[in-house]
N, C-alpha and C positions, 0 to 999 in steps of 0.2 A: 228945588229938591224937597219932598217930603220928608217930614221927622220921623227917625226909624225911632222907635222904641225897642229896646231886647228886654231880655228875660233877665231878673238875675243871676251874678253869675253863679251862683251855685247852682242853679237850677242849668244854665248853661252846661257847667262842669260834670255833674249828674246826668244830661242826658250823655255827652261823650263818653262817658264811662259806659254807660249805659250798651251803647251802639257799638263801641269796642268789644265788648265783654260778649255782647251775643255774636257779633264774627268771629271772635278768634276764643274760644271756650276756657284755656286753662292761663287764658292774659292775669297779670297784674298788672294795674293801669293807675298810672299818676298823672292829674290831669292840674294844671293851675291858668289862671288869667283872667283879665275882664276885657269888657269895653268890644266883645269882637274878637280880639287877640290871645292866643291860649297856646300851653307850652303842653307838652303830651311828651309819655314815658312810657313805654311797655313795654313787657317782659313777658314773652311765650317762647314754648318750644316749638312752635309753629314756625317760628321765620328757622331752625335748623337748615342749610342746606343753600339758603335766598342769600342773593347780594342784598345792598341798601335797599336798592332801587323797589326789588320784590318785598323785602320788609315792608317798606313806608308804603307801597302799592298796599297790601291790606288795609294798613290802618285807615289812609285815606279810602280807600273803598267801604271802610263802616262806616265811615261819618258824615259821607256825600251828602247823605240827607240833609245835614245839619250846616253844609255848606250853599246851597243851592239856592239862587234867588237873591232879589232885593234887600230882602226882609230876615235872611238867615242868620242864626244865632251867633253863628263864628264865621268871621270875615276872614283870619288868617289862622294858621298855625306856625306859630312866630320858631318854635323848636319843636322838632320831633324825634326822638331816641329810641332806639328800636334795637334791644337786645334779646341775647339767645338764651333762653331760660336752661341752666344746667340740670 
C-alpha cells in the first residue's frame, strides 16, 4: 500500500467549510478533526422542510469532492449535525 500523505488539517477543515459554504449560501459551518476523520456542524435555513436523510444529503453533496479517491482529504465524517437555522 502506498503512503497517503494529506494536507493539514486546517487546510483540510478550510476547504470543507469552504465547499459547504458555496452549496448551501447562508450555512454556518463548524468543521473539527484530523487524520481523515472530521466532525461537521451546520446551520442553514435550507434544510426547513428536509428530513435528516435530505439535510445530510446536501452537506454530503458539497463535499463529494473532497471525499472521492485514494488520495482524498477526508476519509470519514465521523459526526454530522444538521440543524434548522431559525
Amino acid at each position: 500500500m502506498p503512503l497517503q500523505i494529506h494536507a493539514p488539517p486546517s487546510e483540510t477543515i478550510e476547504k470543507i467549510r469552504e465547499a459547504i459554504l458555496s452549496a448551501i449560501e447562508d450555512a454556518v459551518v463548524e468543521v473539527d478533526g484530523s487524520g481523515g476523520h472530521f466532525s461537521i456542524r451546520v446551520t442553514s435555513s435550507q434544510f426547513a422542510g428536509k428530513n435528516t436523510l435530505g439535510k445530510q444529503r446536501l452537506v454530503y453533496s458539497a463535499i463529494a469532492s473532497l471525499m472521492k479517491g485514494d488520495s482524498a482529504p477526508v476519509h470519514a465524517v465521523d459526526r454530522l449535525e444538521t440543524i434548522v437555522a431559525e
